[in-house]
C-alpha positions, 0 to 999 in steps of 0.5 A, a space after each residue: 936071558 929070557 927068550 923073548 915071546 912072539 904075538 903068536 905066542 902071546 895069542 895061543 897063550 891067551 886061549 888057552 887062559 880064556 878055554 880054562 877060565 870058560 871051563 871053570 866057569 862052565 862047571 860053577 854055573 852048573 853046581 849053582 843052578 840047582 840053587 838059583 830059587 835059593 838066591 833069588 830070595 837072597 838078591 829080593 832081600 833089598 826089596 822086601 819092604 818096597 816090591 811084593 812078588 816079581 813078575 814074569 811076562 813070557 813062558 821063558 822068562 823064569 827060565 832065563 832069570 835062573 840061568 842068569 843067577 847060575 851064572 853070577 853065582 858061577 863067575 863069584 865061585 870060579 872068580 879064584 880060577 879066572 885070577 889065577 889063569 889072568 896072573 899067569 898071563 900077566 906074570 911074564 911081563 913083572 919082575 921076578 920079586 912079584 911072581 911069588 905074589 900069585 896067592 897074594 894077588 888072587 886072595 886081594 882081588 877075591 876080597 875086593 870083588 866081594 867087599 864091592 859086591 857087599 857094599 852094593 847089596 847093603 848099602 847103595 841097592 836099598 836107597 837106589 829102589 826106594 829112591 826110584 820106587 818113591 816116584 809110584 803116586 796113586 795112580 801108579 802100581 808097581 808090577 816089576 819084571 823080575 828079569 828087569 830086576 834081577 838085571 838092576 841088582 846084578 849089574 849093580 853087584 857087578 859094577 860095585 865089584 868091579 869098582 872096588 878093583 882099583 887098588 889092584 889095577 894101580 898095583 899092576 901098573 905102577 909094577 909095569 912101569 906105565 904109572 906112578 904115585 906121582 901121575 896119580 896124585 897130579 891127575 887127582 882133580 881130573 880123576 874126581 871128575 871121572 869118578 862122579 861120572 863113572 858114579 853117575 852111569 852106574 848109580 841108576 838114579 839121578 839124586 846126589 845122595 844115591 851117587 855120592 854113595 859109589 862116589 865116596 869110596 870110589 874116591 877113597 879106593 883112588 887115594 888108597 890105589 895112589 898110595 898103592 902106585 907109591 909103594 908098588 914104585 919103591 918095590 921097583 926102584 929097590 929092585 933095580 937097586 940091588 941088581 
């Protein structure tokens, strides 16, 4: 039997975690900052039809603006490594058929960060500027401050990404014991109040089309996270099955 782990432990073994999440994502940034011009002209893709050239209005903004993009290509490249240190903080408390899943579950959660990141760069970013940037009349002209836009499109990335990280989440829970596909599904009417909210503070526009956009999959992604829930609680009572 397992000796049990104090808080202190606990605690220790989280900043050694965070000290090697934070390394990791320290060397990313630096290998990507040579490259930040590269990926402003990526995330100015959305906007090429709408925006001209951004601008700047303090010596230290361009600074700050290519720090920024280090920093989200950073924390997409050393993501594998900030899965890999949060699974071995996580494992002790799953059930030994679990742990053998590392690969499985930093490979899903990659893919998933990365599928929400797409869907927000192809298919909310471009209706959300055009949707906001139609507001422009004569008598207005638009001079975007390219830190406030690549604060817009980053935050978006983010959030989609993170979003997109439900069925993960549900699998982890329902593997603890703290829910199941039975709570999932009965909270379905209040999860899709939730959703149209959580897709309302993200979605930085006020018009259905654009928050029906996030709202859809998220709402998909909770049916797949119930489903997920369900097969992850069979796992458990197989488990306790056999011993």
């Amino acid at each position: 039997m397992d000796k049990p782990i104090t808080l202190v432990e606990h605690l220790v073994e989280l900043r050694k975690r965070i000290i090697i999440c934070l390394i990791g994502l320290g060397l990313a940034c630096l290998l990507s900052l040579p490259f930040a011009s590269f990926l402003l002209k990526i995330l100015k893709e959305p906007a090429t039809t709408t925006i001209g050239k951004l601008a700047f209005f303090s010596p230290e903004e361009p600074f700050l603006i290519y720090m920024r993009l280090a920093f989200l290509s950073g924390w997409i490249i050393s993501l594998p490594v900030i899965l890999y240190q949060l699974w071995l903080f996580i494992s002790p408390a799953l059930d030994e058929s679990v742990k053998k899943y590392s690969s499985y579950f930093i490979i899903i959660c990659f893919l998933a960060f990365i599928s929400g990141a797409i869907f927000a760069y192809f298919l909310l970013i471009p209706p959300a500027l055009k949707f906001l940037l139609s507001f422009a009349k004569e008598d207005l002209e638009a001079v975007i401050s390219a830190n406030k836009y690549i604060s817009f499109i980053t935050g978006l990335i983010f959030a989609s990404g993170l979003v997109f990280q439900m069925p993960v989440l549900s699998f982890i829970l329902a593997r603890l014991g703290i829910i199941n596909s039975r709570i999932l599904r009965r909270k379905y009417r209040y999860a899709i109040v939730i959703v149209f909210i959580v897709a309302a503070i993200i979605t930085p526009t006020p018009d259905a089309f654009n928050m029906s956009l996030l709202a859809l999959p998220m709402l998909l992604l909770y049916e797949v996270s119930v489903w997920v829930a369900f097969f992850a609680s069979k796992g458990i009572t197989y488990g306790a099955k056999r011993t």
